[in-house]
C-alpha positions as CSV (number, residue, x, y, z in Angstrom):
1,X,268.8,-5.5,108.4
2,X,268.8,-6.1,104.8
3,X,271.0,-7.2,102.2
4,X,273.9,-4.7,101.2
5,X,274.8,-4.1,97.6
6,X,278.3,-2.7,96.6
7,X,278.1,0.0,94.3
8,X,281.0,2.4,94.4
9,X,284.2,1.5,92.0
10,X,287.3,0.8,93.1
11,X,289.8,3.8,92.7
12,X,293.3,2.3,91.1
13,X,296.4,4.5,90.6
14,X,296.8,6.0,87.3
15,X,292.9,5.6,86.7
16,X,291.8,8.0,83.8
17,X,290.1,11.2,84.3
18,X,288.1,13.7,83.1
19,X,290.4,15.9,80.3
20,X,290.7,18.8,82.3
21,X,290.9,17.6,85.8
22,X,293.9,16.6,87.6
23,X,295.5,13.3,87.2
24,X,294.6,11.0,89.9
25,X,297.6,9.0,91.9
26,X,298.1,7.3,94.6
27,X,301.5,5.7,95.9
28,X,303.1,4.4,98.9
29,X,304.5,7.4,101.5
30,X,306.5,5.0,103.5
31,X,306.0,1.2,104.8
32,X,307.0,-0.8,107.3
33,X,310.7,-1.1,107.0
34,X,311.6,2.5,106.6
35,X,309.3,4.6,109.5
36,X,307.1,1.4,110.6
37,X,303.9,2.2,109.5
38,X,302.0,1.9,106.0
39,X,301.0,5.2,104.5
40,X,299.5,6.1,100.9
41,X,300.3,9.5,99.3
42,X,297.3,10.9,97.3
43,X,296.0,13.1,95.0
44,X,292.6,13.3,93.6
45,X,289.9,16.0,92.0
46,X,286.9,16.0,94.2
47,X,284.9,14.3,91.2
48,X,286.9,10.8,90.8
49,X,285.6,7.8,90.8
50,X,282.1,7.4,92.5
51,X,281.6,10.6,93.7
52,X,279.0,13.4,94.4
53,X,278.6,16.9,93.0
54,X,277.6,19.9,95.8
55,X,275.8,22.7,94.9
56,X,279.1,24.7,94.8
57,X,280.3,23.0,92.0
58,X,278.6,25.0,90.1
59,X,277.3,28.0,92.3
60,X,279.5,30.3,93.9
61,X,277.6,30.6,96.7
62,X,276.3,27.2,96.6
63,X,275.8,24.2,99.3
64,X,279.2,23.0,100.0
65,X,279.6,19.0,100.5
66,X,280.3,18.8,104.0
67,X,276.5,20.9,104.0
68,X,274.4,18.7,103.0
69,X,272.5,17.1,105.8
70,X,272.4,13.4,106.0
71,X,268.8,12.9,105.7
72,X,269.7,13.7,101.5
73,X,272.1,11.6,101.3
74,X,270.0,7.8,102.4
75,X,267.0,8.0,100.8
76,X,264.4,5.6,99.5
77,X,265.4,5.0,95.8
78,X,264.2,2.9,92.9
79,X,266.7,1.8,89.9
80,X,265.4,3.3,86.5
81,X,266.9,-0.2,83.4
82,X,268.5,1.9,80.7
83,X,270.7,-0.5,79.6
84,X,269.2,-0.8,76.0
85,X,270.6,3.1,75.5
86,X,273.4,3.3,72.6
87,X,276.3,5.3,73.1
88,X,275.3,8.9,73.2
89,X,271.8,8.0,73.2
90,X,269.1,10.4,74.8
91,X,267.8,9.5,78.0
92,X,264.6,11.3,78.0
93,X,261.2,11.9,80.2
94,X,259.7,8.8,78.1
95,X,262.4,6.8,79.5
96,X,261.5,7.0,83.2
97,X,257.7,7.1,83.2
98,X,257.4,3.7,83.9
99,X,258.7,4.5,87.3
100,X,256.8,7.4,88.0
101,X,254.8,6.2,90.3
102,X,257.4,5.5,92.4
103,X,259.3,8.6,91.7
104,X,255.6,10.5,92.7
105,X,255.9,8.3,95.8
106,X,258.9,10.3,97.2
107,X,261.7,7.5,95.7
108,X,264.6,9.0,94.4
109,X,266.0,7.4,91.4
110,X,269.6,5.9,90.1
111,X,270.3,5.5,86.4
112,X,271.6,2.1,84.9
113,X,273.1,2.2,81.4
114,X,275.6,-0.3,82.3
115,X,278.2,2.2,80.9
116,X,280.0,1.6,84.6
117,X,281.4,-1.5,82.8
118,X,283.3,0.8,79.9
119,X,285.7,2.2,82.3
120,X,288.4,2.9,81.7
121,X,288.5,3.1,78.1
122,X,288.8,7.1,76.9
123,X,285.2,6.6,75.7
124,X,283.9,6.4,79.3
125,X,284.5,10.1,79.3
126,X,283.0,11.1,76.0
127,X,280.3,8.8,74.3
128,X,277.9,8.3,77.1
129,X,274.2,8.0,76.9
130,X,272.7,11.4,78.6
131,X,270.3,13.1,80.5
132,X,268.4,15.8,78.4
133,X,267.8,19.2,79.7
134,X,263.8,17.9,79.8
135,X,264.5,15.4,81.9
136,X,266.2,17.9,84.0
137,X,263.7,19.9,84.5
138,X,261.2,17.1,84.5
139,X,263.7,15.6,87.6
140,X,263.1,19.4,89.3
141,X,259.1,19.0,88.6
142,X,259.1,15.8,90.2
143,X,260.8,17.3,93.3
144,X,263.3,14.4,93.2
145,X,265.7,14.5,96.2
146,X,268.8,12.5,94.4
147,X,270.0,11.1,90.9
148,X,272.2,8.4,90.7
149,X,273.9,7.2,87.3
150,X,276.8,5.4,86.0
151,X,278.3,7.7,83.8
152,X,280.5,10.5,84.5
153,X,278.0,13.3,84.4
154,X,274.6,13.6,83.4
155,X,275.2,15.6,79.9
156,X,278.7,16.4,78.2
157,X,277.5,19.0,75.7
158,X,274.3,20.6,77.6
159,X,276.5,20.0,81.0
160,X,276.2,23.8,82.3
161,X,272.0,23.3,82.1
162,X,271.5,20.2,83.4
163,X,273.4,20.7,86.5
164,X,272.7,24.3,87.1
165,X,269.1,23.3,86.9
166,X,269.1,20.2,89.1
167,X,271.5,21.5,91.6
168,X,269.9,24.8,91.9
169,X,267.2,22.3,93.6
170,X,269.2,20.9,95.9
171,X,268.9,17.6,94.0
172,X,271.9,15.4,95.2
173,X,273.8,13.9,91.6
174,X,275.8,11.1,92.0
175,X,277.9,10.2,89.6
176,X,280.3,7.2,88.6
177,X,278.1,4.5,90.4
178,X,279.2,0.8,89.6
179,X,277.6,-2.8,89.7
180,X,274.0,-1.4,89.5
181,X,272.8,-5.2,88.0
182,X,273.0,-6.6,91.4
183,X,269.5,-4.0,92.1
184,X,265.9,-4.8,91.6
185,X,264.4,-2.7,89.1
186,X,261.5,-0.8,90.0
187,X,261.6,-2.1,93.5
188,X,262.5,0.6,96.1
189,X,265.8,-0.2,98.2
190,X,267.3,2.4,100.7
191,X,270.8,4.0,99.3
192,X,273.7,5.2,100.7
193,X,276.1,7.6,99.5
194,X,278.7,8.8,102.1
195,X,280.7,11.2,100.8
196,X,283.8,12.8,102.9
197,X,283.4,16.1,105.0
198,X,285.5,18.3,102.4
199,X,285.0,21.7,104.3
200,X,283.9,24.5,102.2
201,X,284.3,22.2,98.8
202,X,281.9,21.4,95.9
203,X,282.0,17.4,95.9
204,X,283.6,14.6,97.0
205,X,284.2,10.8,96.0
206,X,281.8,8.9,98.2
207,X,281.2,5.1,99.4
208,X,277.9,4.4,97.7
209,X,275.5,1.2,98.7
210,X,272.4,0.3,98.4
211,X,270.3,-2.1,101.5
212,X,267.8,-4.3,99.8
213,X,265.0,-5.2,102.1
């Protein structure tokens, strides 16, 4: 057994959310004095925090979360270094052919902007470096079974192409990942993203870690 690497964030009460999802929140239900347990209230989107996007999100008749067979969901995985991309900065096919060969070698791939560390200031929503709808489809060329990334989403203005294309594929998008400098890069690890068995539903937040050999 390897070495485990933490990368889902931690999910606070009153954490910020996307504009026109619900407000997340989590309080206490009742504690030990009143019934004699501890018990948390919550409510959450299916897309806060770390979390994973289905194929429902954005397909009627789409893969559902609880669906997707775990075999997708660890998978051999390399970590593309982005962290010289601006805000709202392109992330294009240039960007990730110097992990190609891995990426032709079956590894899926996560994202690292570093933009995990602007949360939770309103900008973490909005001024994000992107995926371009090339990359998308170069993504589905490659046949790449799961993108990971530490923004949001993987486009806010092209956002209806980009996932269309790359979940019409069955690729697995994570989204929201944290701490992603604690990985090699351009060394393959296995990840882990375990998201809960929402039945019928089109994401969920997940626990996401990588196992460094």
């Amino acid at each position: 057994m390897g070495k485990f690497v933490e990368l889902t964030g931690p999910i606070k009460d009153g954490d910020p959310t996307m504009p026109m999802d619900p407000k997340y929140s989590i309080v206490w239900h009742c504690n030990l004095d009143n019934l004699g347990y501890n018990l948390s209230r919550m409510t959450t989107s299916t897309h806060q925090g770390t979390h994973m996007d289905a194929q429902r999100h954005f397909y009627y008749d789409g893969e559902t979360i609880d669906q997707i067979p775990l075999e997708r969901l660890i998978v051999k995985c390399i970590k593309a270094d982005l962290t010289a991309k601006k805000p709202q900065e392109p992330i294009t096919v240039e960007d990730l052919l110097p992990y190609e060969a891995k990426i032709d070698e079956g590894c899926s791939v996560l994202l690292h902007t570093g933009w995990d560390k602007v949360f939770p200031n309103p900008d973490f929503f909005g001024k994000f470096p992107y995926v371009t709808k090339e990359l998308a489809d170069w993504f589905v060329e490659k046949k790449v079974g799961l993108v990971g990334m530490d923004m949001p989403t993987p486009n806010g203005t092209d956002w209806s192409y980009v996932h269309l294309k790359m979940l019409g594929e069955k690729i697995v998008i994570v989204e929201g990942l944290n701490y992603m400098e604690n990985l090699p890069t351009n060394e393959e690890f296995r990840f882990y993203t375990l998201p809960l068995r929402l039945d019928g539903r089109d994401g969920s937040p997940v626990r996401a870690f990588a196992e460094l050999q």
